[in-house]
Biotite code that builds the C-alpha atoms (Angstrom):
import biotite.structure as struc

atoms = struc.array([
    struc.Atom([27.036, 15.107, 1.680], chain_id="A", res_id=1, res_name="UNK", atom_name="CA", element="C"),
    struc.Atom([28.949, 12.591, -0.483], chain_id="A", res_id=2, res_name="UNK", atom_name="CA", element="C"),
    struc.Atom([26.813, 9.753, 1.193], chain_id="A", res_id=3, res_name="UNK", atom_name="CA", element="C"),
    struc.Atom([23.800, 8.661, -1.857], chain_id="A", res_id=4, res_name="UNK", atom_name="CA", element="C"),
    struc.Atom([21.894, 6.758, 0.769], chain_id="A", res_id=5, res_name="UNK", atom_name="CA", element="C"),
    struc.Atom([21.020, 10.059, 2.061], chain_id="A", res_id=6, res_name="UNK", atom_name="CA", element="C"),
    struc.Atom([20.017, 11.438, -1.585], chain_id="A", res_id=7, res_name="UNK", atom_name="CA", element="C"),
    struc.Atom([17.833, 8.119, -1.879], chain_id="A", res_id=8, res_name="UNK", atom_name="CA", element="C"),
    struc.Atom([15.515, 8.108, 1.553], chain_id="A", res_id=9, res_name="UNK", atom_name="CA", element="C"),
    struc.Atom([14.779, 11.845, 1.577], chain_id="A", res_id=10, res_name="UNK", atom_name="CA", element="C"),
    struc.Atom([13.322, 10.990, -2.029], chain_id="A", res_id=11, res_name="UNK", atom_name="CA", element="C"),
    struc.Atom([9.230, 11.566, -2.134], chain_id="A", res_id=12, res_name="UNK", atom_name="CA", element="C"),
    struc.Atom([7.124, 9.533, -4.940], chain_id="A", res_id=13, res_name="UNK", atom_name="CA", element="C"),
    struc.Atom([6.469, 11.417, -7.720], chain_id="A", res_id=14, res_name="UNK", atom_name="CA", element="C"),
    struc.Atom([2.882, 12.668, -8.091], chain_id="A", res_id=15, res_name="UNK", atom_name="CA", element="C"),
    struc.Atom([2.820, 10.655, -11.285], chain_id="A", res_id=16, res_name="UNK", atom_name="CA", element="C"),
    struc.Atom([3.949, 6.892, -9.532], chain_id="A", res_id=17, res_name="UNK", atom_name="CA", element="C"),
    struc.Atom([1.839, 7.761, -6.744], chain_id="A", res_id=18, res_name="UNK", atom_name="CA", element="C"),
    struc.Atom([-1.488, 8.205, -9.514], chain_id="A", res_id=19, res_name="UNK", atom_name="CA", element="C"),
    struc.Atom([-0.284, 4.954, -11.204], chain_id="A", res_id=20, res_name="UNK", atom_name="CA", element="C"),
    struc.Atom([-0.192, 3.338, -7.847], chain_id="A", res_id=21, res_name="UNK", atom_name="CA", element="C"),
    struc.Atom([-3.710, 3.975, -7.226], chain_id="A", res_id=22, res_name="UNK", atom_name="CA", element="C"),
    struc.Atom([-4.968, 3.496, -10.465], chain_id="A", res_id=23, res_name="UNK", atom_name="CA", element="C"),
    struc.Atom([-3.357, -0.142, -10.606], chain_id="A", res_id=24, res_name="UNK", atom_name="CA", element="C"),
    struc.Atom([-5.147, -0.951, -7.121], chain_id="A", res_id=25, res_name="UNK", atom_name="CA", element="C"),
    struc.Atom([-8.327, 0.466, -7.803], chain_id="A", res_id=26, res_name="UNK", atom_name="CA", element="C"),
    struc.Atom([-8.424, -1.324, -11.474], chain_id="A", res_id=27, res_name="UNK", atom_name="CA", element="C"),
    struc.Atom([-7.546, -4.879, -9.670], chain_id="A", res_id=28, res_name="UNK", atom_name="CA", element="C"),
    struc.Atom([-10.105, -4.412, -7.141], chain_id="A", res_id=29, res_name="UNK", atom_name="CA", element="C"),
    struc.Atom([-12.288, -4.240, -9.532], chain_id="A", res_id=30, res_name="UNK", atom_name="CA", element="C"),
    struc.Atom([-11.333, -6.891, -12.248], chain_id="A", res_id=31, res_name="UNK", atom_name="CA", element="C"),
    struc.Atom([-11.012, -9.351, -9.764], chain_id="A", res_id=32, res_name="UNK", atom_name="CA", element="C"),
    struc.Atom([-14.578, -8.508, -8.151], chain_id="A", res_id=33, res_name="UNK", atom_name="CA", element="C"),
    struc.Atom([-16.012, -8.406, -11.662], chain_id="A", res_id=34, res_name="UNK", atom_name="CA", element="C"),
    struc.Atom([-14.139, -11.877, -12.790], chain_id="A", res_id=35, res_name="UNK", atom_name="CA", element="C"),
    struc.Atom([-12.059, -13.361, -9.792], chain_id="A", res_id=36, res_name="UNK", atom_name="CA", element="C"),
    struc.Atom([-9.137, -13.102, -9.030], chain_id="A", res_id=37, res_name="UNK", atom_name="CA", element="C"),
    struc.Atom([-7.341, -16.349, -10.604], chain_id="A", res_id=38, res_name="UNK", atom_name="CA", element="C"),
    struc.Atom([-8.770, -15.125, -14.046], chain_id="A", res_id=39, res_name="UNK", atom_name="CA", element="C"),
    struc.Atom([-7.383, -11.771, -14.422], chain_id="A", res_id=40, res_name="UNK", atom_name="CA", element="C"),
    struc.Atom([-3.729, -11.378, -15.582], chain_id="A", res_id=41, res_name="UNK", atom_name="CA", element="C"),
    struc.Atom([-1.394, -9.085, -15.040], chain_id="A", res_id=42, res_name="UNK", atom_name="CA", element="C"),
    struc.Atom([-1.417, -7.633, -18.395], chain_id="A", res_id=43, res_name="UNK", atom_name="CA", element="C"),
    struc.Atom([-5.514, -7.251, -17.949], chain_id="A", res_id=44, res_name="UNK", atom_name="CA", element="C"),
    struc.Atom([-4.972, -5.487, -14.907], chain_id="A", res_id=45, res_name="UNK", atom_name="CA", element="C"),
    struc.Atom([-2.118, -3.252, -16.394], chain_id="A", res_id=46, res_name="UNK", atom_name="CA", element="C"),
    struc.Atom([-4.577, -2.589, -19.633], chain_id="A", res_id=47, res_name="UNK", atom_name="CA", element="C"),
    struc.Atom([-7.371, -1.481, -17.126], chain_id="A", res_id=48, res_name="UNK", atom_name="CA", element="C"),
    struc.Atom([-5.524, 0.638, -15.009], chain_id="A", res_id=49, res_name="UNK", atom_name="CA", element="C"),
    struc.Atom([-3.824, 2.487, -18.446], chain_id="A", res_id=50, res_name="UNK", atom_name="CA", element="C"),
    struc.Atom([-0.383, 1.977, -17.243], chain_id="A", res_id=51, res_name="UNK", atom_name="CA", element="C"),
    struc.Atom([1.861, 0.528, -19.154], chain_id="A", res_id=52, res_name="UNK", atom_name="CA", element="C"),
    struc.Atom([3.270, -3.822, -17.831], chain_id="A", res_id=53, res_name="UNK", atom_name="CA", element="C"),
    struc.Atom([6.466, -2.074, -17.005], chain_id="A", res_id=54, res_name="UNK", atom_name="CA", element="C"),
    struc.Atom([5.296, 0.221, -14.715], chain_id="A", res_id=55, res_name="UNK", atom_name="CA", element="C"),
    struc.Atom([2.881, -2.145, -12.947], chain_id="A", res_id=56, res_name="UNK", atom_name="CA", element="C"),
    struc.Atom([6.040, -4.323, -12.381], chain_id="A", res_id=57, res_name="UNK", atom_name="CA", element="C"),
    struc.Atom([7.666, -1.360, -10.937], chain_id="A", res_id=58, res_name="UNK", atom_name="CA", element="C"),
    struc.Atom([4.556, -1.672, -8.092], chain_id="A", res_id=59, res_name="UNK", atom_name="CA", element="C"),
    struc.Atom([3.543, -4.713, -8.074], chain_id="A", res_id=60, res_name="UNK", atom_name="CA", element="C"),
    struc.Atom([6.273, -7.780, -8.417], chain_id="A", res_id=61, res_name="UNK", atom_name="CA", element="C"),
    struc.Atom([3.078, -10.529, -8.716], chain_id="A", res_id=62, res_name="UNK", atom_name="CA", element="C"),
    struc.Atom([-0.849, -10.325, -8.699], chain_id="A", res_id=63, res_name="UNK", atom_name="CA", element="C"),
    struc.Atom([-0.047, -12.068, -4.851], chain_id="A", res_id=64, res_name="UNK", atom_name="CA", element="C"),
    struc.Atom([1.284, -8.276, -4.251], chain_id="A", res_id=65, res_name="UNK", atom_name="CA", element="C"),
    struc.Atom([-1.107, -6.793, -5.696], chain_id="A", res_id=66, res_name="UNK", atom_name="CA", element="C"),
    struc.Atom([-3.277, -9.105, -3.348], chain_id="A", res_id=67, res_name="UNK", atom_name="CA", element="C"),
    struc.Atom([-1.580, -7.893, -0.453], chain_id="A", res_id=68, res_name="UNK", atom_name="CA", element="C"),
    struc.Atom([-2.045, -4.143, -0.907], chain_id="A", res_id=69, res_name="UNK", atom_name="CA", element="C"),
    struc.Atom([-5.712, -4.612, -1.885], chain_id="A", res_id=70, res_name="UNK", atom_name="CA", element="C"),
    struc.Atom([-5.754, -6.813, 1.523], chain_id="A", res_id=71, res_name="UNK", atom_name="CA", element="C"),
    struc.Atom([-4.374, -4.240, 3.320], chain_id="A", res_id=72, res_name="UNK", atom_name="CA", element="C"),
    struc.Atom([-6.238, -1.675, 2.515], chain_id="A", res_id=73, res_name="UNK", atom_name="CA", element="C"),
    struc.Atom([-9.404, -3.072, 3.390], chain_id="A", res_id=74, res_name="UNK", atom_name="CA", element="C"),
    struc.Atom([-7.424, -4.450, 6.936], chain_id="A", res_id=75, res_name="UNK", atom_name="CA", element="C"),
    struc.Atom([-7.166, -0.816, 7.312], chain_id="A", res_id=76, res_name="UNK", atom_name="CA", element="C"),
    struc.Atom([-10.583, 0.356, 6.606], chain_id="A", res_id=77, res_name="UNK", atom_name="CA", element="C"),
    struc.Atom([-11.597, -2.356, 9.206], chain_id="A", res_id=78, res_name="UNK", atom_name="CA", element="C"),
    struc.Atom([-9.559, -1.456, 11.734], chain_id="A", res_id=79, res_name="UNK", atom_name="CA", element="C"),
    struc.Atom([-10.369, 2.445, 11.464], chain_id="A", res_id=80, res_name="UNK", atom_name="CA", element="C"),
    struc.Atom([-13.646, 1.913, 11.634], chain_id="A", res_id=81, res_name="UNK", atom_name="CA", element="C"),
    struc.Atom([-13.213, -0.873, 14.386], chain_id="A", res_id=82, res_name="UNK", atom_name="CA", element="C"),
    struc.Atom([-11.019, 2.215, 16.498], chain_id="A", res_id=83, res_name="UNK", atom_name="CA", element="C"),
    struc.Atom([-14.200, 5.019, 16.081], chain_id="A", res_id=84, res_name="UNK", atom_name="CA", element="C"),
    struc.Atom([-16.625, 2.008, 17.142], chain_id="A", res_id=85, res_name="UNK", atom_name="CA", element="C"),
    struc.Atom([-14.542, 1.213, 20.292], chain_id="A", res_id=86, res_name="UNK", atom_name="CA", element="C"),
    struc.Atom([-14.042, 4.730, 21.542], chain_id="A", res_id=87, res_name="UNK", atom_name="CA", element="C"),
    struc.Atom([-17.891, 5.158, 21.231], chain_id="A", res_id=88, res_name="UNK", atom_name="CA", element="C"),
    struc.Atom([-19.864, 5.060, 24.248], chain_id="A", res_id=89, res_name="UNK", atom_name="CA", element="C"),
    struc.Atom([-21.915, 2.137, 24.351], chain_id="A", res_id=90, res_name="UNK", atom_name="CA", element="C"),
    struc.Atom([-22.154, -2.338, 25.528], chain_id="A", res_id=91, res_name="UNK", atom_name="CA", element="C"),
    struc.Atom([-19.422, -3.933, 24.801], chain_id="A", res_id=92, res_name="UNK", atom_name="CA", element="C"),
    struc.Atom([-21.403, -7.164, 24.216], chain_id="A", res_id=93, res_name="UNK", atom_name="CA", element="C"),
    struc.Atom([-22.909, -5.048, 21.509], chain_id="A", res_id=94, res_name="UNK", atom_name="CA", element="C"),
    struc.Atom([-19.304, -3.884, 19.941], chain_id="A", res_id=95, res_name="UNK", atom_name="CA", element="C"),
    struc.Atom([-18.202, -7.816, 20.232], chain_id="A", res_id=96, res_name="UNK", atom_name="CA", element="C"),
    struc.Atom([-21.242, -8.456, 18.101], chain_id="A", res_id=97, res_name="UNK", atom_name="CA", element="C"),
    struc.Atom([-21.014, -5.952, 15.551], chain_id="A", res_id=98, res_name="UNK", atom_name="CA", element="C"),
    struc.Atom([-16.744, -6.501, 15.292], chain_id="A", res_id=99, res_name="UNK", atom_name="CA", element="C"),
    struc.Atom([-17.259, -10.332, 14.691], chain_id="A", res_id=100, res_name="UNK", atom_name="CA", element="C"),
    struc.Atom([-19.616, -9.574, 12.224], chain_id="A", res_id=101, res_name="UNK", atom_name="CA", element="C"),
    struc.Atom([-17.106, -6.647, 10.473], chain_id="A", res_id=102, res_name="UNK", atom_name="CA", element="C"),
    struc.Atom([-14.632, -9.549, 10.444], chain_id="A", res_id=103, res_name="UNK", atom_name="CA", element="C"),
    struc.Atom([-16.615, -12.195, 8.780], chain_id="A", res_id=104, res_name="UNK", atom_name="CA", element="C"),
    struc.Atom([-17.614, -9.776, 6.529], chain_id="A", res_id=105, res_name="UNK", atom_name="CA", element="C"),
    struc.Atom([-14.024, -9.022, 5.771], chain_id="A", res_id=106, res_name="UNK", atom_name="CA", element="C"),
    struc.Atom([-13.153, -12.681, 5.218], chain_id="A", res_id=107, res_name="UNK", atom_name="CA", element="C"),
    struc.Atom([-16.009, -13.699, 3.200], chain_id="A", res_id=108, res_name="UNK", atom_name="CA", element="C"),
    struc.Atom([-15.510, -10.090, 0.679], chain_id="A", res_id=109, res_name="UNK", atom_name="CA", element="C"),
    struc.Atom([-11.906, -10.972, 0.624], chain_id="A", res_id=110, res_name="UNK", atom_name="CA", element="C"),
    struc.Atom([-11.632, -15.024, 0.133], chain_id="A", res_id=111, res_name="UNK", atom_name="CA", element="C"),
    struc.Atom([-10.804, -15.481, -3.079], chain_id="A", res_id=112, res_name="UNK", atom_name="CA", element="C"),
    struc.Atom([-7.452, -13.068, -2.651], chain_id="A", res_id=113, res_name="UNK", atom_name="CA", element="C"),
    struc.Atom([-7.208, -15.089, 0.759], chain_id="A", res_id=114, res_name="UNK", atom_name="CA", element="C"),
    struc.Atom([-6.913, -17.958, -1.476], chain_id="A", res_id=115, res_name="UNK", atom_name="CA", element="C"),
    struc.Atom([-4.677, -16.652, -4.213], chain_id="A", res_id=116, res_name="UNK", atom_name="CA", element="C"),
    struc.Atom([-1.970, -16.281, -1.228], chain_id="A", res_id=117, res_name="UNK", atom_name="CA", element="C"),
    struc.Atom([-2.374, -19.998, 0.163], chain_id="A", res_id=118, res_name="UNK", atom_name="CA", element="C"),
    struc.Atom([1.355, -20.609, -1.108], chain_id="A", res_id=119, res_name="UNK", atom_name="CA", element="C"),
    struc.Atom([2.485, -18.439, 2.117], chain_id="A", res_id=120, res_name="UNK", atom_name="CA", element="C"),
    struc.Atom([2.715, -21.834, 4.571], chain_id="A", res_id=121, res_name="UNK", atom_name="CA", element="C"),
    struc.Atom([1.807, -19.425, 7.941], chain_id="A", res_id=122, res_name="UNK", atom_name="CA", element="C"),
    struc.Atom([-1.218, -19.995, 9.151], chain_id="A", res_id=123, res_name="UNK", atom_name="CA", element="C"),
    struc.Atom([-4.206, -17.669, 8.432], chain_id="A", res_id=124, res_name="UNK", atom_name="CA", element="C"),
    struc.Atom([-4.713, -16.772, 11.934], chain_id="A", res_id=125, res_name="UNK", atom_name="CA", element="C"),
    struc.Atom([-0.913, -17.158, 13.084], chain_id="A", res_id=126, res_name="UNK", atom_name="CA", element="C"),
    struc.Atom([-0.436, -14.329, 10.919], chain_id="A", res_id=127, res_name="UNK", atom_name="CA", element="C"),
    struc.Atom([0.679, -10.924, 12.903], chain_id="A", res_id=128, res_name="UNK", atom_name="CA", element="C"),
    struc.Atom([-2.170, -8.745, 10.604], chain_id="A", res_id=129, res_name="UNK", atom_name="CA", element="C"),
    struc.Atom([-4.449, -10.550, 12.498], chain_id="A", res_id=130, res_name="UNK", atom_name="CA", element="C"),
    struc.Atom([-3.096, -10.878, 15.960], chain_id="A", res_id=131, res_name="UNK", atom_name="CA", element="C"),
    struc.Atom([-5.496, -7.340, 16.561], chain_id="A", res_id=132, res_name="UNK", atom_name="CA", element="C"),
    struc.Atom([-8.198, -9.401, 15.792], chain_id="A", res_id=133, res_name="UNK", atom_name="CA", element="C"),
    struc.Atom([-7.815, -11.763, 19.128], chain_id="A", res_id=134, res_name="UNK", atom_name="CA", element="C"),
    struc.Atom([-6.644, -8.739, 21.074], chain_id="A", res_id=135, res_name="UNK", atom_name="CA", element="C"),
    struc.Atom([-10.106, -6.804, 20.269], chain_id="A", res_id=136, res_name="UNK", atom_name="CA", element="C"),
    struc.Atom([-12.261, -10.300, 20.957], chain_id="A", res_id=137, res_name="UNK", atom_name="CA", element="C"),
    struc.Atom([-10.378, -10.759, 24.299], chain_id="A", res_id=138, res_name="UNK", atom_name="CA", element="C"),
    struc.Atom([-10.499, -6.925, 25.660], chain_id="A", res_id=139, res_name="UNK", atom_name="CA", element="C"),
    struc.Atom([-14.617, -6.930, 25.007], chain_id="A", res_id=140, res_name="UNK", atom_name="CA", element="C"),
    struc.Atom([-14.642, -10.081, 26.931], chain_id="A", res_id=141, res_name="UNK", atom_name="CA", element="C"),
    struc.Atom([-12.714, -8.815, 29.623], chain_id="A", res_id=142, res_name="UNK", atom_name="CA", element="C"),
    struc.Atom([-15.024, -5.830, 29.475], chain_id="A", res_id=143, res_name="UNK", atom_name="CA", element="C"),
    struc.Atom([-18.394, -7.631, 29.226], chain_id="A", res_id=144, res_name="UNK", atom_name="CA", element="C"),
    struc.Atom([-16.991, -10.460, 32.327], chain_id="A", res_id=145, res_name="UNK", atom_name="CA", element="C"),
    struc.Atom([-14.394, -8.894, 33.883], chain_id="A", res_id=146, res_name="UNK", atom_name="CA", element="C"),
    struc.Atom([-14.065, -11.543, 36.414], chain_id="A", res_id=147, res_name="UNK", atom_name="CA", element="C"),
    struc.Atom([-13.647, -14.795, 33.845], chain_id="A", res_id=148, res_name="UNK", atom_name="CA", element="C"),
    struc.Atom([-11.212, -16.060, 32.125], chain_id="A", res_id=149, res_name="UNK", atom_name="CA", element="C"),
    struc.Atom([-11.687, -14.375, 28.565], chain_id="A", res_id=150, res_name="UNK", atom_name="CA", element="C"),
    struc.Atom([-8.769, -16.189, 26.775], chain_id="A", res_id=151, res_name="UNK", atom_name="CA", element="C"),
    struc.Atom([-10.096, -19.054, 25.879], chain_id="A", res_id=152, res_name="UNK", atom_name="CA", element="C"),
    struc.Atom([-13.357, -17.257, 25.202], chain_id="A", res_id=153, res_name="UNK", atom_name="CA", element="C"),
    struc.Atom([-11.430, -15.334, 23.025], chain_id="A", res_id=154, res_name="UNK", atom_name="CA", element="C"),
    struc.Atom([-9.457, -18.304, 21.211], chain_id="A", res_id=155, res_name="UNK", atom_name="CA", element="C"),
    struc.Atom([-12.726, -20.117, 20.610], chain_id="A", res_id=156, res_name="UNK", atom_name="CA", element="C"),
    struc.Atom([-14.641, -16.771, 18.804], chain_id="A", res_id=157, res_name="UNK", atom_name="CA", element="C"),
    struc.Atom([-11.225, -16.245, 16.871], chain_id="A", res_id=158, res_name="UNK", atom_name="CA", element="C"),
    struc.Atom([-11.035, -19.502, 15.369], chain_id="A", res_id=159, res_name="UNK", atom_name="CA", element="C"),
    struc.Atom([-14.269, -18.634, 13.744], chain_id="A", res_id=160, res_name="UNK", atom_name="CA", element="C"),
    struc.Atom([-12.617, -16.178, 11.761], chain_id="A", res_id=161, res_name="UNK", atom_name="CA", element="C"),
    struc.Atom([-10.564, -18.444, 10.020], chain_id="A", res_id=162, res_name="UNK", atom_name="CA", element="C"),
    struc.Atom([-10.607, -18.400, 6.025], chain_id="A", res_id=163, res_name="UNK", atom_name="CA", element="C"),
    struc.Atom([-10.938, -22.174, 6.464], chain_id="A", res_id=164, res_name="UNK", atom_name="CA", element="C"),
    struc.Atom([-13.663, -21.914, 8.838], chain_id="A", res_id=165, res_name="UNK", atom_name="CA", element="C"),
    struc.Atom([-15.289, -19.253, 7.137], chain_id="A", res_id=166, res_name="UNK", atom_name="CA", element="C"),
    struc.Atom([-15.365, -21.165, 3.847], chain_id="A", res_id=167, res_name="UNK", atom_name="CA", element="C"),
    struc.Atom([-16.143, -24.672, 5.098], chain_id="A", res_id=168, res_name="UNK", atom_name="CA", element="C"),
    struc.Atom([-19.385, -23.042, 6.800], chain_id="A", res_id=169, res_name="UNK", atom_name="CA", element="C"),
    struc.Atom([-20.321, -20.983, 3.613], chain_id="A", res_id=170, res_name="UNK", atom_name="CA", element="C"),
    struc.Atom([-19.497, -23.513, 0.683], chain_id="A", res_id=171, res_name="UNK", atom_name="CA", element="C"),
    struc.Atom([-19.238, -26.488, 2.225], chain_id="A", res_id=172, res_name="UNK", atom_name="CA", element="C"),
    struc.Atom([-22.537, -26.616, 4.942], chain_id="A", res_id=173, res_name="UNK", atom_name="CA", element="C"),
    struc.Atom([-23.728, -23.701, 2.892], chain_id="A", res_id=174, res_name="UNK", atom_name="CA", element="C"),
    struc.Atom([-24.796, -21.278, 5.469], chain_id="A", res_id=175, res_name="UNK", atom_name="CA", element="C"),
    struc.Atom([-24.986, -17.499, 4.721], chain_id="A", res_id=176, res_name="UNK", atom_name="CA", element="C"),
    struc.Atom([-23.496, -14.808, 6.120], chain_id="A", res_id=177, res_name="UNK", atom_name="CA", element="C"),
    struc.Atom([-26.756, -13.726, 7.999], chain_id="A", res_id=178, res_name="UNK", atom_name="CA", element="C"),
    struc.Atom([-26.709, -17.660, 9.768], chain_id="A", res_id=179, res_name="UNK", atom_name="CA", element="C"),
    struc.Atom([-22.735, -16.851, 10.487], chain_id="A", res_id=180, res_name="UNK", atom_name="CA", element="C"),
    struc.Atom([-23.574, -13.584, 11.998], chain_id="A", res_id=181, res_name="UNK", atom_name="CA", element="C"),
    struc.Atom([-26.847, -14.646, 14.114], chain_id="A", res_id=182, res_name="UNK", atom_name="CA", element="C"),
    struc.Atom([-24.212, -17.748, 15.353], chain_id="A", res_id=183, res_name="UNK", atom_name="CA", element="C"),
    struc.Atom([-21.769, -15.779, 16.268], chain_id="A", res_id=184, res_name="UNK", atom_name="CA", element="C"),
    struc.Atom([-24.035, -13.367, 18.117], chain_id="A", res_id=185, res_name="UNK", atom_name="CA", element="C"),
    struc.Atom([-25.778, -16.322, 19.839], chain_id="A", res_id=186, res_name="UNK", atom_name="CA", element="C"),
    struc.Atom([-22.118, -17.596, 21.108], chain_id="A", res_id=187, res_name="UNK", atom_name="CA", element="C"),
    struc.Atom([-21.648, -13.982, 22.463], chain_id="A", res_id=188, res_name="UNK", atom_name="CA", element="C"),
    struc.Atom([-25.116, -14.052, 24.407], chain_id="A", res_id=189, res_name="UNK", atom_name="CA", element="C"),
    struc.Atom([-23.727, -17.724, 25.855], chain_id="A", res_id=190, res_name="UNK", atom_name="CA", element="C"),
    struc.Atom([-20.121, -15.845, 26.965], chain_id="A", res_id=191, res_name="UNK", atom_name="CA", element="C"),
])
């Protein structure tokens, strides 16, 4: 037993960092829904939670980490709930509907930490967290025509989930969500 490696991975957070972990997250989420995310600091977010800078540098390097476990989480949330939907008995035209909506929903709630990480060069779609995304779109499609090609079906619904898509339609035209979702349900009725 004279190797420390094994000492350090059988190692369990302490009940403590695990609390401070959570109470970090949940205080970002909701400074940077209450003020945005570029105008909340790290010391703000540090003063909210009650932890002390030190220890919310021991979790979180830079608010863009902090950014990325908030992101997360909600990916996860999504994808749960996308799972349950799936397995349910039901059209698949319908779960194609409601999952494009779930995602622009996702995008839209989560743009401005979307933003925030615009130094990472990769692509917003390119990126592997999303790659499920696609997958779903294309298996529906396969499900609602099984005979057709679904892929670029799939490709052309997926590049509508873009952040850059997403926020060109709602800033720059200045549709609403309800006018994304009704689109998107209208190019599903066309497939």
């Amino acid at each position: 037993m004279d190797d420390p490696t094994l000492l350090v991975a059988s190692r369990t957070p302490r009940a403590d960092a695990i609390k401070n972990h959570a109470l970090i997250l949940e205080a970002a989420k909701r400074l940077f829904a209450e003020q945005g995310v570029g105008a909340v600091s790290m010391t703000a977010i540090a003063e909210a939670a009650g932890v002390g800078k030190g220890t919310l540098y021991r979790h979180f390097e830079s608010k863009g980490e902090l950014c990325l476990a908030l992101l997360d989480q909600d990916q996860r949330t999504l994808q749960e709930t996308t799972f349950r939907r799936l397995t349910e008995p039901g059209d698949p035209a319908d779960k194609l509907r409601w999952f494009l909506r779930a995602v622009v929903d996702f995008v839209a709630r989560n743009e401005e930490m979307f933003w925030a990480l615009q130094a990472d060069s990769r692509a917003f779609l390119d990126h592997p967290a999303h790659a499920w995304w696609r997958q779903t779109i294309a298996g529906l499609l396969r499900q609602i025509r099984p005979q057709s090609d679904a892929e670029m079906a799939a490709d052309t619904l997926y590049v509508m989930l873009d952040i850059h898509v997403v926020h060109f339609l709602r800033h720059a035209r200045g549709y609403t969500l309800d006018q994304l979702h009704a689109t998107l349900d209208n190019l599903v009725a066309r497939l």
